[in-house]
PyMOL commands that place a pseudoatom at each C-alpha (Angstrom):
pseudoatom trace, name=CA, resn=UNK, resi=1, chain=A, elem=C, hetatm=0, pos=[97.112, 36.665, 14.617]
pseudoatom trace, name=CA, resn=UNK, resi=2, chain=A, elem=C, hetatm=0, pos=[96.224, 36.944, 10.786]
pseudoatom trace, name=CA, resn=UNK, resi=3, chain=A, elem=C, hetatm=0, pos=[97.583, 37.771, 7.515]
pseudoatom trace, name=CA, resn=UNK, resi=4, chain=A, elem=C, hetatm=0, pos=[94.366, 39.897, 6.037]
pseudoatom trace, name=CA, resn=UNK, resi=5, chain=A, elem=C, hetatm=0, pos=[93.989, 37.275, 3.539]
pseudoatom trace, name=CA, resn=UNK, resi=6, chain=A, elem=C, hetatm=0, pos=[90.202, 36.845, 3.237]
pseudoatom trace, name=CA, resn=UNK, resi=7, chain=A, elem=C, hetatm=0, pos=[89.160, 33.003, 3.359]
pseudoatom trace, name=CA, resn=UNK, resi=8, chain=A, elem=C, hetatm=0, pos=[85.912, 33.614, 2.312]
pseudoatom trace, name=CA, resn=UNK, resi=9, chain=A, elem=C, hetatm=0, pos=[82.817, 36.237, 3.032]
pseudoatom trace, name=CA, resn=UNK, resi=10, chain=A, elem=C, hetatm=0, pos=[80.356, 34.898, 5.309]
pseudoatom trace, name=CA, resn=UNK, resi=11, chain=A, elem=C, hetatm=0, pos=[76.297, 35.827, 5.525]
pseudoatom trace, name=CA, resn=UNK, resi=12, chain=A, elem=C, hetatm=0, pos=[74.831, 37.747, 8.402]
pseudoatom trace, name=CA, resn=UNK, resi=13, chain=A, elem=C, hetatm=0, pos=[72.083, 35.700, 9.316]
pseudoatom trace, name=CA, resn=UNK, resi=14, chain=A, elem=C, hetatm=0, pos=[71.376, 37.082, 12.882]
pseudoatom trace, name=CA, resn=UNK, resi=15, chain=A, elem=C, hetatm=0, pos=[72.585, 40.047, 15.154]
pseudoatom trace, name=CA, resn=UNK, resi=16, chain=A, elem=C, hetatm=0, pos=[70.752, 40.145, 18.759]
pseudoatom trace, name=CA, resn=UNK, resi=17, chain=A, elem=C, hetatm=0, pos=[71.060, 41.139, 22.194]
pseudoatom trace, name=CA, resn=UNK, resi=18, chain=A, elem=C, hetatm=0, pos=[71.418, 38.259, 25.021]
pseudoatom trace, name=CA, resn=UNK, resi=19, chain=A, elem=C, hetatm=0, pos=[71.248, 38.880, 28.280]
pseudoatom trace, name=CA, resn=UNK, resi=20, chain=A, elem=C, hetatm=0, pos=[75.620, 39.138, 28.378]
pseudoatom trace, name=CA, resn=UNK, resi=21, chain=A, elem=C, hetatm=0, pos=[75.889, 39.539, 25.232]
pseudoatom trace, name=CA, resn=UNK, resi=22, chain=A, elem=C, hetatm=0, pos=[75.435, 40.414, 21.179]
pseudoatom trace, name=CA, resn=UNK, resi=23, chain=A, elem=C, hetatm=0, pos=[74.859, 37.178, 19.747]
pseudoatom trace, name=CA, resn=UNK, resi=24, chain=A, elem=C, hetatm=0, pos=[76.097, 37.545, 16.063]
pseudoatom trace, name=CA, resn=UNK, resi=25, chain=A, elem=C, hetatm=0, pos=[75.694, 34.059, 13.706]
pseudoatom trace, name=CA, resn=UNK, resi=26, chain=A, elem=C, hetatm=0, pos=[77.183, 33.633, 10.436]
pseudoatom trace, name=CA, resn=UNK, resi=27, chain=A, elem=C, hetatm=0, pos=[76.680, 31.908, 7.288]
pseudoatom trace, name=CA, resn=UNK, resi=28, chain=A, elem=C, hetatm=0, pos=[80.017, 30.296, 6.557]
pseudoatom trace, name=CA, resn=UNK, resi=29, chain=A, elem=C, hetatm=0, pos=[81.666, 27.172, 4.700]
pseudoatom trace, name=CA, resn=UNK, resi=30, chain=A, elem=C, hetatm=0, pos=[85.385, 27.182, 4.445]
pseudoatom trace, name=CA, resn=UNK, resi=31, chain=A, elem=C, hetatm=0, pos=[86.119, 28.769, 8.215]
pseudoatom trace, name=CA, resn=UNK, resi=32, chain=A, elem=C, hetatm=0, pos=[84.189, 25.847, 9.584]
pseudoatom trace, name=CA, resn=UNK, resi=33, chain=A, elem=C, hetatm=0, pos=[86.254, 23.624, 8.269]
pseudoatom trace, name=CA, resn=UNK, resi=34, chain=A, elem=C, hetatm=0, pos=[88.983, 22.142, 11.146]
pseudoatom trace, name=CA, resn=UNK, resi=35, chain=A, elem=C, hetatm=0, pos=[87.285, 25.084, 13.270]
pseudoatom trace, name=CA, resn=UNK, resi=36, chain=A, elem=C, hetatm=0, pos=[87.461, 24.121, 17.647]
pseudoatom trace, name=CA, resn=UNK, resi=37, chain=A, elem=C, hetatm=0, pos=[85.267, 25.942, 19.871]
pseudoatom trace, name=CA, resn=UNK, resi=38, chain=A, elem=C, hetatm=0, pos=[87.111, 29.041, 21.103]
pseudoatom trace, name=CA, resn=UNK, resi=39, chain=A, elem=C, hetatm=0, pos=[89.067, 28.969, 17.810]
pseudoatom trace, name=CA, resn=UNK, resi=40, chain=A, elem=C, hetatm=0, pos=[89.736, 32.925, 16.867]
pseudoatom trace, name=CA, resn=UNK, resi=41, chain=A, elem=C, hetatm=0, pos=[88.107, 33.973, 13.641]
pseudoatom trace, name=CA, resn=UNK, resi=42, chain=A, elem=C, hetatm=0, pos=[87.980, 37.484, 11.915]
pseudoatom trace, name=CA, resn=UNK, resi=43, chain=A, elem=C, hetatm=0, pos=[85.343, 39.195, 11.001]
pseudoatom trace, name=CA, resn=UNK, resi=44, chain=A, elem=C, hetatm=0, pos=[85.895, 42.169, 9.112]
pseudoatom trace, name=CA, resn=UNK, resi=45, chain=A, elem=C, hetatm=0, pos=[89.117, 41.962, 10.498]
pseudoatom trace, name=CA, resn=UNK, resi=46, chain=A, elem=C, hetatm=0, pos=[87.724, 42.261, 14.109]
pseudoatom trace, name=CA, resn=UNK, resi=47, chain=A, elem=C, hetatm=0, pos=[89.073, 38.708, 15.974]
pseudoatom trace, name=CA, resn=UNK, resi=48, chain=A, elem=C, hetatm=0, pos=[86.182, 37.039, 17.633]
pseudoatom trace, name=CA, resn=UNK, resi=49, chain=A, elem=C, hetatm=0, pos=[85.973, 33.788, 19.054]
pseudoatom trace, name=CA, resn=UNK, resi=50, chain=A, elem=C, hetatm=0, pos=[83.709, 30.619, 18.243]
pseudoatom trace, name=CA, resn=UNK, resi=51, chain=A, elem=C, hetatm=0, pos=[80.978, 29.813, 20.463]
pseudoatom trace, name=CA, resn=UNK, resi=52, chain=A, elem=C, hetatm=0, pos=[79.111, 27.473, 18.362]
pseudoatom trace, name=CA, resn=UNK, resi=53, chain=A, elem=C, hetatm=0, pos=[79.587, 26.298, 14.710]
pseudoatom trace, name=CA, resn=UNK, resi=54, chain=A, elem=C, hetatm=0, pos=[78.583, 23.448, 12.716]
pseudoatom trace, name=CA, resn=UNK, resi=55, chain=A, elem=C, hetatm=0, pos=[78.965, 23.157, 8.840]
pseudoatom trace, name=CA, resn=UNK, resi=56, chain=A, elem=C, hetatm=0, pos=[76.968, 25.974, 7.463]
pseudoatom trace, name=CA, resn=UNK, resi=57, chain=A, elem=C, hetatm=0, pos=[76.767, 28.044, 10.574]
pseudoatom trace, name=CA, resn=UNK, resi=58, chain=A, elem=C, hetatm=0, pos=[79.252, 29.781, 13.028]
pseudoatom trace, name=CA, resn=UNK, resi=59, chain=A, elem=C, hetatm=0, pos=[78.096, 31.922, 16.165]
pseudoatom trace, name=CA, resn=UNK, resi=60, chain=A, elem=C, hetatm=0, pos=[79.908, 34.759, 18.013]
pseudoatom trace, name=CA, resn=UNK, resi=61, chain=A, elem=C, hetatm=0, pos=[79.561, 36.229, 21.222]
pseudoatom trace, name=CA, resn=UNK, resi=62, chain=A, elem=C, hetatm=0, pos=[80.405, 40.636, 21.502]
pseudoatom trace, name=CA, resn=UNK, resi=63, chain=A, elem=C, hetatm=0, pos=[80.358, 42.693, 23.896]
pseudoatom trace, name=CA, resn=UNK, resi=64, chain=A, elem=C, hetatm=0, pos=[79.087, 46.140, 24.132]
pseudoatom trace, name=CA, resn=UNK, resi=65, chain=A, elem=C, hetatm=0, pos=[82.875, 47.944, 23.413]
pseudoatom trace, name=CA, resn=UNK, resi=66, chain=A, elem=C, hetatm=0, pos=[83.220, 45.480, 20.166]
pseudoatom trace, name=CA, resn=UNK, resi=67, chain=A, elem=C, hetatm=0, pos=[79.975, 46.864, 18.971]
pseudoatom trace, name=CA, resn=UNK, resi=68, chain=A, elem=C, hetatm=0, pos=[80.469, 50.497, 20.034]
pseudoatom trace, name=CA, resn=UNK, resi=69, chain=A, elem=C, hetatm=0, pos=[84.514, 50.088, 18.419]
pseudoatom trace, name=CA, resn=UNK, resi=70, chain=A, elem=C, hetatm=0, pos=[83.603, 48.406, 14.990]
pseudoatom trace, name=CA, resn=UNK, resi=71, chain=A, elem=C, hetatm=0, pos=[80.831, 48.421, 12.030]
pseudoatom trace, name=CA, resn=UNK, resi=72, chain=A, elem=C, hetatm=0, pos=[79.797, 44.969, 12.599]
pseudoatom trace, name=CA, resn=UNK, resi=73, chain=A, elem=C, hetatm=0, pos=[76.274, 46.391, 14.277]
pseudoatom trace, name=CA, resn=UNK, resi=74, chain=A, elem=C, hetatm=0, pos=[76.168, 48.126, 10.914]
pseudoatom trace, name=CA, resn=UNK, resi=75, chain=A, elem=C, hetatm=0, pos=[76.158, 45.372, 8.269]
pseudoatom trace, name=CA, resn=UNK, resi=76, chain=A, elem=C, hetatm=0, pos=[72.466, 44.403, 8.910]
pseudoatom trace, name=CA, resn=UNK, resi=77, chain=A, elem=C, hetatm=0, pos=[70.640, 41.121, 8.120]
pseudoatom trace, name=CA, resn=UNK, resi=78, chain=A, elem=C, hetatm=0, pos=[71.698, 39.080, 4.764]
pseudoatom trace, name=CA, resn=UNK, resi=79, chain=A, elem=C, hetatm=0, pos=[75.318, 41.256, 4.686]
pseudoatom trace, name=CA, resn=UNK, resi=80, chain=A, elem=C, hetatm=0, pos=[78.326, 40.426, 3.982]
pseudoatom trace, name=CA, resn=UNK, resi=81, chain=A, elem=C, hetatm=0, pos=[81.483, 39.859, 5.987]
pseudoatom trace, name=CA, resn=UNK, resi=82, chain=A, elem=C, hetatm=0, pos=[85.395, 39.062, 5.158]
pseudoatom trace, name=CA, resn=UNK, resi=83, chain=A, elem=C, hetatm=0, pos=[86.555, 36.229, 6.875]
pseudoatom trace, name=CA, resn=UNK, resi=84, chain=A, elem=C, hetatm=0, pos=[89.857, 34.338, 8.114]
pseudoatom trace, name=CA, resn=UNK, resi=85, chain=A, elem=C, hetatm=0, pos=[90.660, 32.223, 10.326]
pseudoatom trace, name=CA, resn=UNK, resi=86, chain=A, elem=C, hetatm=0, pos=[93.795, 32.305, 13.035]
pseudoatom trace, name=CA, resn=UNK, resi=87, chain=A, elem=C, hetatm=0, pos=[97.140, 31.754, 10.703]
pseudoatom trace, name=CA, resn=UNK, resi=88, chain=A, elem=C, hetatm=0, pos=[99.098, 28.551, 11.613]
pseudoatom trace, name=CA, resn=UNK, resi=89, chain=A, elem=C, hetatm=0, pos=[102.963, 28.794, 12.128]
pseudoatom trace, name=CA, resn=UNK, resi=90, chain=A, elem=C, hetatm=0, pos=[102.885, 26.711, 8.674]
pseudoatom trace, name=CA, resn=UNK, resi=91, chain=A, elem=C, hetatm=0, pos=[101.117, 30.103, 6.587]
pseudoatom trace, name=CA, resn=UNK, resi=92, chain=A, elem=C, hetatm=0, pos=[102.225, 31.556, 4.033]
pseudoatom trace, name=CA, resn=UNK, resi=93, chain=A, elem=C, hetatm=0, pos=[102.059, 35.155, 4.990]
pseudoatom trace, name=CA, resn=UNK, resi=94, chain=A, elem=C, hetatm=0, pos=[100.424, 36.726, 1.972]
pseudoatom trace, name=CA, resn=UNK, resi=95, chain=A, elem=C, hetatm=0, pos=[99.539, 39.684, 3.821]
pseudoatom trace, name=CA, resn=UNK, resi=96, chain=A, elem=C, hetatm=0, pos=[100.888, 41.168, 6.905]
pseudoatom trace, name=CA, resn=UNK, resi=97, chain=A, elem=C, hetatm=0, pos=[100.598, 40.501, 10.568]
pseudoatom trace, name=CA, resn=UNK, resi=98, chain=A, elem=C, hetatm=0, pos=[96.881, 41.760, 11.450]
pseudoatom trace, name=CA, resn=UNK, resi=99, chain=A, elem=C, hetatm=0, pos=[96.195, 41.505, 15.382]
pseudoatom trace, name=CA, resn=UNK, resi=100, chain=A, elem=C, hetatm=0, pos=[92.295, 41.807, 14.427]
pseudoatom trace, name=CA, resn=UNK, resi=101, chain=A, elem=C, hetatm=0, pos=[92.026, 44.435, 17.211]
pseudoatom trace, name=CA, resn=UNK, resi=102, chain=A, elem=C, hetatm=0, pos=[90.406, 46.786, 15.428]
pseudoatom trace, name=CA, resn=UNK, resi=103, chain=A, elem=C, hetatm=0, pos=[91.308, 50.471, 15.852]
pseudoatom trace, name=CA, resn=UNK, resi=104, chain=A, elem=C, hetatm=0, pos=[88.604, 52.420, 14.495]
pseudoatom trace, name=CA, resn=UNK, resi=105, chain=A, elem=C, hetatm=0, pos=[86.464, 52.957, 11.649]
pseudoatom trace, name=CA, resn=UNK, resi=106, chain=A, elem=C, hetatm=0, pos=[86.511, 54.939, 8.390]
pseudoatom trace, name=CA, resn=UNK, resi=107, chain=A, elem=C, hetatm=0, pos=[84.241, 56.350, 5.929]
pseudoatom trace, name=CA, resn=UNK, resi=108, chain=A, elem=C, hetatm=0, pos=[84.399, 55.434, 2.330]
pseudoatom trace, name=CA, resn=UNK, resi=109, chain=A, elem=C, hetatm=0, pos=[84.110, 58.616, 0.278]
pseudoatom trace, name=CA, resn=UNK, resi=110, chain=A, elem=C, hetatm=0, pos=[85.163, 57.780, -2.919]
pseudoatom trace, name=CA, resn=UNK, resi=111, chain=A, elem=C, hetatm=0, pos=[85.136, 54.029, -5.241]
pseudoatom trace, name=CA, resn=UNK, resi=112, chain=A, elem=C, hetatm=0, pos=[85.603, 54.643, -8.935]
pseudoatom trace, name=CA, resn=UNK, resi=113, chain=A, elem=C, hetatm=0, pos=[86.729, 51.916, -11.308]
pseudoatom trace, name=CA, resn=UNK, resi=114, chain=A, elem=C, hetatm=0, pos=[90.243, 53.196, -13.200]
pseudoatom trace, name=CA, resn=UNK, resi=115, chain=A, elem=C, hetatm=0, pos=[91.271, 51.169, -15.947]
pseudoatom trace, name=CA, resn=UNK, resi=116, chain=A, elem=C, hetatm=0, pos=[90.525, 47.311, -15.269]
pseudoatom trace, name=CA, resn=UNK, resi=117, chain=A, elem=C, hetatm=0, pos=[91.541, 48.323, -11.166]
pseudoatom trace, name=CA, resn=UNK, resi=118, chain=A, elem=C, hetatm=0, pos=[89.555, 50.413, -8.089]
pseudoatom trace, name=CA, resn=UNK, resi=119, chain=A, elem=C, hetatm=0, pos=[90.175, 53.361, -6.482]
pseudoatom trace, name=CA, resn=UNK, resi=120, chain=A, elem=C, hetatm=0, pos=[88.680, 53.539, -2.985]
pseudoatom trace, name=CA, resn=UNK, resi=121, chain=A, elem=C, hetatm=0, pos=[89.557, 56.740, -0.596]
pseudoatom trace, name=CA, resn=UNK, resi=122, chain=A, elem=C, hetatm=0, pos=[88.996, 56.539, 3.176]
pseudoatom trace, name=CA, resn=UNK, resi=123, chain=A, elem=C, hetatm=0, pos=[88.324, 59.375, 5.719]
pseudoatom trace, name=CA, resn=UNK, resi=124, chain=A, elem=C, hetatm=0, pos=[89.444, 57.845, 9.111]
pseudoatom trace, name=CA, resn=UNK, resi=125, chain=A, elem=C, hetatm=0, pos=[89.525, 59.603, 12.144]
pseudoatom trace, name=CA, resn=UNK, resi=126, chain=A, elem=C, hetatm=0, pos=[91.563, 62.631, 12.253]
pseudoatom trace, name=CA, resn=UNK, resi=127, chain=A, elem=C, hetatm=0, pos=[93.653, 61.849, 15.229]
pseudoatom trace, name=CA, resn=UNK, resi=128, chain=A, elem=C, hetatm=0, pos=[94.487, 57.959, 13.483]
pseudoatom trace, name=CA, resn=UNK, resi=129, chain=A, elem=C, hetatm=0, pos=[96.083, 59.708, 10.198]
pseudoatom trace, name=CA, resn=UNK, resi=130, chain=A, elem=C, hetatm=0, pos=[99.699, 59.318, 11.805]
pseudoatom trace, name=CA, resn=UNK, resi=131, chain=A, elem=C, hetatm=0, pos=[99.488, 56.151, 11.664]
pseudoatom trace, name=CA, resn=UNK, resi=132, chain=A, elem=C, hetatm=0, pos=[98.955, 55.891, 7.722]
pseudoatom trace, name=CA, resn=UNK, resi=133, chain=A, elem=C, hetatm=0, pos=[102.261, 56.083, 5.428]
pseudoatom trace, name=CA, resn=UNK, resi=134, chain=A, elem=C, hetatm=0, pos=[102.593, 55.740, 1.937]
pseudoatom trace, name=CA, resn=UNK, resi=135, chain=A, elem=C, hetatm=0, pos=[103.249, 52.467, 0.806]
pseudoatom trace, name=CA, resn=UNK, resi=136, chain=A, elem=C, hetatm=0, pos=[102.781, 51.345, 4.028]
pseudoatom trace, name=CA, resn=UNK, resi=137, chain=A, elem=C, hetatm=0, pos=[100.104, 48.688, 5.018]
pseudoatom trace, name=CA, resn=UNK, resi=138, chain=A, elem=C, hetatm=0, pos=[96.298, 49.112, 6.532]
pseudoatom trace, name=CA, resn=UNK, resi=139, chain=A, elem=C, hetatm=0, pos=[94.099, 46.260, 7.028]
pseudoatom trace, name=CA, resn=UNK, resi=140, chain=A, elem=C, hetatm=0, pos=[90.436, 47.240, 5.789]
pseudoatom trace, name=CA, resn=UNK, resi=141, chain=A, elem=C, hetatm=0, pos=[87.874, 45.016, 6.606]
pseudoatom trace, name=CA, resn=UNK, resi=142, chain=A, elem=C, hetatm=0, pos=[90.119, 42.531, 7.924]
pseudoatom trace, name=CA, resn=UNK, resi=143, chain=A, elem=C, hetatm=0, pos=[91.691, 42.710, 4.107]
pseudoatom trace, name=CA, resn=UNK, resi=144, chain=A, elem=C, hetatm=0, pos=[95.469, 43.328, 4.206]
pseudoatom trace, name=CA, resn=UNK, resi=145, chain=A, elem=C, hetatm=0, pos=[96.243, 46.571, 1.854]
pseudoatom trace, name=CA, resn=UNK, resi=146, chain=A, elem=C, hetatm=0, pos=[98.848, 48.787, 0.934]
pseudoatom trace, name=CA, resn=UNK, resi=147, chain=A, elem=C, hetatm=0, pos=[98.266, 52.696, 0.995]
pseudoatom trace, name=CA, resn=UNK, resi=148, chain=A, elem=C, hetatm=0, pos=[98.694, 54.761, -2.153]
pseudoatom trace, name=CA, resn=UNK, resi=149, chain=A, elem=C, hetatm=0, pos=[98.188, 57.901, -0.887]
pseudoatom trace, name=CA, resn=UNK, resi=150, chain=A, elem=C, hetatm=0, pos=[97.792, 59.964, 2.097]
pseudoatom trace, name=CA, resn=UNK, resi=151, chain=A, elem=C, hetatm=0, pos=[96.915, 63.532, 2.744]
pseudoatom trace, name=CA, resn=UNK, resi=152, chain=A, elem=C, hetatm=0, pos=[95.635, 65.716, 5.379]
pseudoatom trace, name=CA, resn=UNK, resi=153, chain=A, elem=C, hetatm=0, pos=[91.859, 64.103, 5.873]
pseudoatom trace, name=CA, resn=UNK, resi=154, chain=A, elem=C, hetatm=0, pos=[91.943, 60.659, 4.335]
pseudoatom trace, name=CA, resn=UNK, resi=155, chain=A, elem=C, hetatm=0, pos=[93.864, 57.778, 2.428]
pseudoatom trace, name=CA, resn=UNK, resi=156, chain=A, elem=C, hetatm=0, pos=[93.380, 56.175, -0.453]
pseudoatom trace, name=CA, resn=UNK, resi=157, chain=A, elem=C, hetatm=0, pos=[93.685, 52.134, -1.343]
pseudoatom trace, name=CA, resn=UNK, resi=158, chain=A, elem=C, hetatm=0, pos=[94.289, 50.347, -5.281]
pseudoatom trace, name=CA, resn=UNK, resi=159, chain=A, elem=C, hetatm=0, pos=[92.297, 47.053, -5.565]
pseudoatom trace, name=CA, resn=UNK, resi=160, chain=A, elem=C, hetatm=0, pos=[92.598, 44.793, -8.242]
pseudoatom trace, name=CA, resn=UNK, resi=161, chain=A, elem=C, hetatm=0, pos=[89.623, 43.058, -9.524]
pseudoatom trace, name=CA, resn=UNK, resi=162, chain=A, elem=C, hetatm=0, pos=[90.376, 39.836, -7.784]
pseudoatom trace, name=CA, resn=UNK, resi=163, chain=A, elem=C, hetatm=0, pos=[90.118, 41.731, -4.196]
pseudoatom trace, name=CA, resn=UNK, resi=164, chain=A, elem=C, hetatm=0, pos=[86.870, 43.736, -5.529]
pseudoatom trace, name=CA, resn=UNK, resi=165, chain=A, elem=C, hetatm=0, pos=[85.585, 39.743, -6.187]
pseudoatom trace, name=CA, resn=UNK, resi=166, chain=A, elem=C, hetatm=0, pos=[86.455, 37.759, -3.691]
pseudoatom trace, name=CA, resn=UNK, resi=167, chain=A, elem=C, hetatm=0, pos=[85.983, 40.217, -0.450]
pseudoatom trace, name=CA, resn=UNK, resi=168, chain=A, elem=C, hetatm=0, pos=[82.659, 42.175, 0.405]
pseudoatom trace, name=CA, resn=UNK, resi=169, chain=A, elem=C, hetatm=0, pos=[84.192, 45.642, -0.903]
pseudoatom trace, name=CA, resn=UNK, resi=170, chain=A, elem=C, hetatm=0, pos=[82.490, 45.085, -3.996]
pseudoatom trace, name=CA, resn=UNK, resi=171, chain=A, elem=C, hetatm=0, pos=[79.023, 45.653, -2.289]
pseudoatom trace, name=CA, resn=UNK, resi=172, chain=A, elem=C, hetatm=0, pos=[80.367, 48.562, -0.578]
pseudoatom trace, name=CA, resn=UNK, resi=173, chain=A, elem=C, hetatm=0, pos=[78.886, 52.370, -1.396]
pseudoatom trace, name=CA, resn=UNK, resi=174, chain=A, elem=C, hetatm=0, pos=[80.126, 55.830, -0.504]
pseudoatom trace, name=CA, resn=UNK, resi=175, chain=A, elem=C, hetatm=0, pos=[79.443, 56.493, 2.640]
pseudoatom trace, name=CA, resn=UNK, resi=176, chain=A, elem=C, hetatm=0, pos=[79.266, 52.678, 4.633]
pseudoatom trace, name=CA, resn=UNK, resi=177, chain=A, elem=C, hetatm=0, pos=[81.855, 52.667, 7.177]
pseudoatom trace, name=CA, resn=UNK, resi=178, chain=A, elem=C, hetatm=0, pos=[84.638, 50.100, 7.201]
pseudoatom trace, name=CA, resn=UNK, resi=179, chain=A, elem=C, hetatm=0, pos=[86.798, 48.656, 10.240]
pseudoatom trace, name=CA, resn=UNK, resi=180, chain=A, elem=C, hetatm=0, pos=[90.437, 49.885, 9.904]
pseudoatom trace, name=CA, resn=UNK, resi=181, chain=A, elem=C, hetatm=0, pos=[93.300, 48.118, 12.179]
pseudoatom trace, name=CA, resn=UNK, resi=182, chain=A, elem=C, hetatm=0, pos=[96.495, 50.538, 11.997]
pseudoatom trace, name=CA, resn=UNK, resi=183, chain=A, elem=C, hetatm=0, pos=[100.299, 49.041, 11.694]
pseudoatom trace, name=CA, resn=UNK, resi=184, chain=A, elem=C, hetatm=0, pos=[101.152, 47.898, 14.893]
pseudoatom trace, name=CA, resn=UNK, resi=185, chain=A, elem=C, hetatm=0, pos=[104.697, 49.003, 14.938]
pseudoatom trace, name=CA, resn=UNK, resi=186, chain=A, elem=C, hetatm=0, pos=[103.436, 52.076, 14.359]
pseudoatom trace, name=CA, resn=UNK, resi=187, chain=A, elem=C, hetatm=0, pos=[101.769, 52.396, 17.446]
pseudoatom trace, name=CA, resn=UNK, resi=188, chain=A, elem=C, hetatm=0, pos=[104.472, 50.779, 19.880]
pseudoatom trace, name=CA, resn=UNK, resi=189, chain=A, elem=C, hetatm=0, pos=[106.392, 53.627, 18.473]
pseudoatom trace, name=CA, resn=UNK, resi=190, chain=A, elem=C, hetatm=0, pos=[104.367, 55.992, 19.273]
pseudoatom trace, name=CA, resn=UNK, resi=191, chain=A, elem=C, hetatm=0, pos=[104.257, 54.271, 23.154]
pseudoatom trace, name=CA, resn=UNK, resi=192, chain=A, elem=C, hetatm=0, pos=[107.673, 54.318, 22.990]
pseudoatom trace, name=CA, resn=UNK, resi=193, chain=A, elem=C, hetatm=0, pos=[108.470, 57.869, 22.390]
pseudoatom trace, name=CA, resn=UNK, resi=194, chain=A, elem=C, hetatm=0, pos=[105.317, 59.334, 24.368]
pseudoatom trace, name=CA, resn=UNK, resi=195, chain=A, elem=C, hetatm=0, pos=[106.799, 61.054, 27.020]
pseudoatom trace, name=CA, resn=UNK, resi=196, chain=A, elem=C, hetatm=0, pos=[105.788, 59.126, 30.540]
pseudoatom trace, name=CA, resn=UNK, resi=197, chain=A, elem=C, hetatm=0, pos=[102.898, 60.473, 32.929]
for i in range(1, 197): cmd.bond("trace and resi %d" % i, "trace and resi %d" % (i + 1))
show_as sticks, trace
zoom trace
């Protein structure tokens, strides 16, 4: 579990096929800190676990329905990626609870500075809109965020500068795709009140 309270963004250094695996290593400094092998670490807000770290340096094993599921595959050599480590029952919970199961992606179609804040819009999939409320929250990235707006295709998010700095949104462009992770009472609702068979 997380709170979508980025740590710190890490540097793709590597992304290759194994013979069981994608093999994805990381430039990283503050998520290696206290870090245990098989710790649970997110990635742009997808949780993957530790295979081998040391100071500078922290490797990940995926399989084929993480890479198919998420934009990881898409970040390329030298990117970067929002990080966070596991919460502890002792964290503050800045953000909200983020399972860093990632649901789907989205498209960015729109960032425009307004005022000294940013205006990003996201087209998710169609059939993942009724999960997105106003004012409710959406984890982008693995970055905990409130929705300002919804309509028919998309939603739209506020950053303040801070977020823009300190996460890898401000190297994003229209048209990269982002991870989005839905609210999860949202979907055991839905469970809840699907009619059975």
């Amino acid at each position: 579990m997380f709170t979508g309270i980025i740590e710190e963004t890490g540097t793709v250094v590597s992304f290759e096929e194994q013979q069981n695996s994608w093999r994805l290593v990381l430039a990283a400094e503050v998520v290696t800190k206290d870090l245990q092998m098989g710790d649970s670490v997110a990635v742009n807000g997808c949780c993957l676990t530790a295979v081998a770290f040391d100071a500078g340096r922290i490797e990940f094993d995926l399989l084929g329905e993480t890479k198919r599921r998420t934009s990881i595959d898409r970040v390329g050599l030298g990117g970067k990626v929002n990080l966070e480590r596991a919460l502890l029952p002792s964290t503050r919970m800045g953000g909200h609870f983020v399972s860093g199961h990632v649901d789907g992606t989205g498209v960015i179609e729109a960032i425009e500075p307004r005022g000294k804040d940013f205006f990003f819009r996201i087209k998710p999939d169609a059939d993942k809109l009724k999960y997105i409320v106003s004012k409710g929250c959406i984890t982008v990235d693995g970055i905990s965020l409130t929705v300002s707006e919804v309509d028919e295709s998309g939603f739209a998010i506020w950053l303040i500068p801070h977020t823009m700095e300190v996460t890898n949104l401000h190297a994003k462009q229209v048209g990269d795709r982002v991870n989005l992770e839905y609210d999860l009472i949202a979907k055991y609702v839905e469970k809840l009140f699907a009619p059975f068979g």
